[in-house]
N, C-alpha and C positions, 0 to 999 in steps of 0.2 A: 504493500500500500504506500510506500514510500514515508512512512514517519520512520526519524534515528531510531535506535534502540536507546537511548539517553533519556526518550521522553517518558513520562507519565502521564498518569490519568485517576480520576476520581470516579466512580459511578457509587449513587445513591440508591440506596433498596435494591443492592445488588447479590443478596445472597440465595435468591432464588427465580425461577423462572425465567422471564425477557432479560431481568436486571444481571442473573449469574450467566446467561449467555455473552451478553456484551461486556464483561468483565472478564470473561475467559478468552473470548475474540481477541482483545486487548492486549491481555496479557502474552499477544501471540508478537506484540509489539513495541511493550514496557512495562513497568510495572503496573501495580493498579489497585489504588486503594478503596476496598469496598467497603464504605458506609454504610452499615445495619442495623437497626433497632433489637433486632433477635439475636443474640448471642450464636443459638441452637442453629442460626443459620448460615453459619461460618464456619464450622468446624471443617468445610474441604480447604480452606485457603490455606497457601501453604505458606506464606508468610514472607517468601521472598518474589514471588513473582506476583503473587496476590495478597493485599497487605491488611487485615481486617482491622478498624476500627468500627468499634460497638456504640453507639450512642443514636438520639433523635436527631436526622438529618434537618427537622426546623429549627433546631438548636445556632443559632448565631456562630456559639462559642465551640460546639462539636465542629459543625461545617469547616471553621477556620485549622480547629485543629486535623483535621481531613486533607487540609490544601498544605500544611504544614508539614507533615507527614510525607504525601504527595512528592513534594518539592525534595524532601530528603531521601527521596530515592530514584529524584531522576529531575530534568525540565519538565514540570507542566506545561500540559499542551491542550488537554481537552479535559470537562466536566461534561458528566452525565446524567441530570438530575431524573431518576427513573422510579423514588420512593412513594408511594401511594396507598391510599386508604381503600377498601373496598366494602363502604356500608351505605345503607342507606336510609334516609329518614324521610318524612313528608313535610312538605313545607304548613299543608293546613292544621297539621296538629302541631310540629314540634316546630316553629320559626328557628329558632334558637340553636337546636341541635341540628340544623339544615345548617346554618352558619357557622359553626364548629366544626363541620363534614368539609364545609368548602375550607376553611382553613387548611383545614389539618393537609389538605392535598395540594393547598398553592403555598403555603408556606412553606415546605423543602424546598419547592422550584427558587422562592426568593429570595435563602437564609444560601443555599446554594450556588446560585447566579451571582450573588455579593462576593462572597468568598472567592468562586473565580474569579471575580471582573477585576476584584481588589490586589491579588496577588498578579494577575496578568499587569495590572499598569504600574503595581511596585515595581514587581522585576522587571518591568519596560520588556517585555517578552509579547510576540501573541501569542493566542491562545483561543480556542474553539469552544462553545456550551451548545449543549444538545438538550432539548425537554423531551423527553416521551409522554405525547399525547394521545389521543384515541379519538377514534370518528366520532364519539361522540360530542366532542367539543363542536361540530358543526351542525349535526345531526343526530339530537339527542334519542334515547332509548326512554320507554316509559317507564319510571320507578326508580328511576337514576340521577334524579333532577342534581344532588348535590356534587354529582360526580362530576357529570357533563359540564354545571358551570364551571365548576375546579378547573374541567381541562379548557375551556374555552377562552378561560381568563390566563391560561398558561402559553396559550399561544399568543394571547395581546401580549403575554410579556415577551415572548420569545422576537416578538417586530418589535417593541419598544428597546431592546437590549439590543437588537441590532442596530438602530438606527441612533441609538446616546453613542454605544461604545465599537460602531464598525469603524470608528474613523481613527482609534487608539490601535486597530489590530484587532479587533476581538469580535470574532464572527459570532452570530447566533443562531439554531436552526430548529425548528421541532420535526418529530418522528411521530403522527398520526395514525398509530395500528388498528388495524379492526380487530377478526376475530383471530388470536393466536395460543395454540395451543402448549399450554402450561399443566403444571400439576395441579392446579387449582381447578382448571378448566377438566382434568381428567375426571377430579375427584366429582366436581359435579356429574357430568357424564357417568359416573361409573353407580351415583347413586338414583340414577334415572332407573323404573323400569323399561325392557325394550323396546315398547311401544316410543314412550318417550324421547330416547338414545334415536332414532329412528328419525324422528318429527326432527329433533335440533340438526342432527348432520344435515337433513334433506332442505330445512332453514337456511343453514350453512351454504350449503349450493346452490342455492335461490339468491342468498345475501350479496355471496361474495364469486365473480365471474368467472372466478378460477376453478370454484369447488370444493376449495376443501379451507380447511385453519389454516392459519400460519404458522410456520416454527418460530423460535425462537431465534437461529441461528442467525436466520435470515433477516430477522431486526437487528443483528448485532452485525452483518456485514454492512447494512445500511448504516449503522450509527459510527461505522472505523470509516466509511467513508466521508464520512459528514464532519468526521475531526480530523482527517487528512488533507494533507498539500493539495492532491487531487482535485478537492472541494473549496479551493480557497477565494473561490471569486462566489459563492453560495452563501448568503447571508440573510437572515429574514424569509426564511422561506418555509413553510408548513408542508411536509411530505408526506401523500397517504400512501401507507404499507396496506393495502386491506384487499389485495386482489382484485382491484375494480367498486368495490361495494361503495366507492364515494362517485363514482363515476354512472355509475347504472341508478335509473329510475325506473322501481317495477311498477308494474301498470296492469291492474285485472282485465285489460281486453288483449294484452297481450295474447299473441298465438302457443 
């Protein structure tokens, strides 16, 4: 991909699923310090090619020590802000708990995007940030209302950080996945009966023009490109990974 071997990287909520693909991709490239909340889900890093620090990636003071870390074991090059919540609440009963839902999911992207942007203009270096987003940010899903804003507000941020800090070096770009298959996405699947297991794949292929989920991999070659030389003229730009599903309007008279 043409990054040195000198560089590093941070990726946020990386110790499983999309987040531990694009930290192992990475690591194919420099170090790479995975930010985690779950202790339990780091025990594969091995500590010199993947470097675990445990704490809440909205943490200000984690984040910095994240980028600090980072730095000591190579040039920062790229942040990965990838950590997220998966709950949901109703905005007519719980306003409140709606608004803690959307924090808790923009606030990694922010305490994270600082951190980079901060050390990228100390060390007068550039430096790349990526948000992973999801089709929902455009195109919400029903029962998802706090999620969807989270990531919609994550992509304003990802053009406002290009447009303050492209002119310092410091690109910014989001990664808009649709449906990608995780452990998370199995276990539901797996506790569907088969009728059900049936209905979602066949959804799946209705959704998304390809047919099937995505892997995870394949978000993580996207996202080494998006912090490569390669990509250096890519700035402010929202990418949907989702097999077409942002692209296709289904329509019941279709044939």
């Amino acid at each position: 991909m043409g990054i040195e071997k000198s560089a590093s990287f941070v990726v946020t909520g990386g110790g499983r699923g999309v987040g531990r693909a694009i930290a192992e991709r990475l690591a194919t490239e420099g170090a790479v310090v995975v930010l985690e909340a779950d202790p339990d889900a780091l025990t594969w890093a091995d500590g010199r090619h993947i470097i675990p620090v445990t704490g809440d990636a909205a943490d200000p003071a984690v984040a910095r020590r994240a980028a600090t870390t980072a730095a000591g074991a190579g040039t920062l090059r790229g942040w990965v802000n990838n950590a997220a919540i998966f709950r949901d609440a109703h905005l007519h009963e719980s306003p409140a708990e709606v608004a803690e839902l959307i924090r808790r999911n923009l606030d990694p992207a922010v305490a994270g995007s600082s951190a980079a942007v901060r050390h990228f203009l100390d060390a007068g270096t550039p430096g790349a940030v990526v948000n992973i987003s999801s089709h929902q940010a455009s195109r919400a899903v029903r029962g998802a209302l706090p999620y969807a804003t989270a990531k919609a507000a994550i992509e304003g941020l990802t053009r406002a950080l290009a447009v303050d800090y492209g002119p310092s070096g410091v690109r910014s770009n989001a990664l808009a996945l649709g449906s990608i298959t995780t452990e998370r996405s199995e276990a539901h699947l797996a506790s569907l009966p088969e009728p059900g297991r049936e209905h979602f794949l066949r959804e799946i292929g209705l959704l998304q023009p390809l047919g099937r989920m995505g892997r995870p991999a394949e978000a993580a070659e996207v996202v080494a490109f998006l912090l490569s030389p390669a990509a250096s003229f890519l700035n402010g730009a929202i990418i949907p990974l989702d097999g077409g599903r942002s692209a296709q309007g289904r329509d019941p008279e279709e044939k």
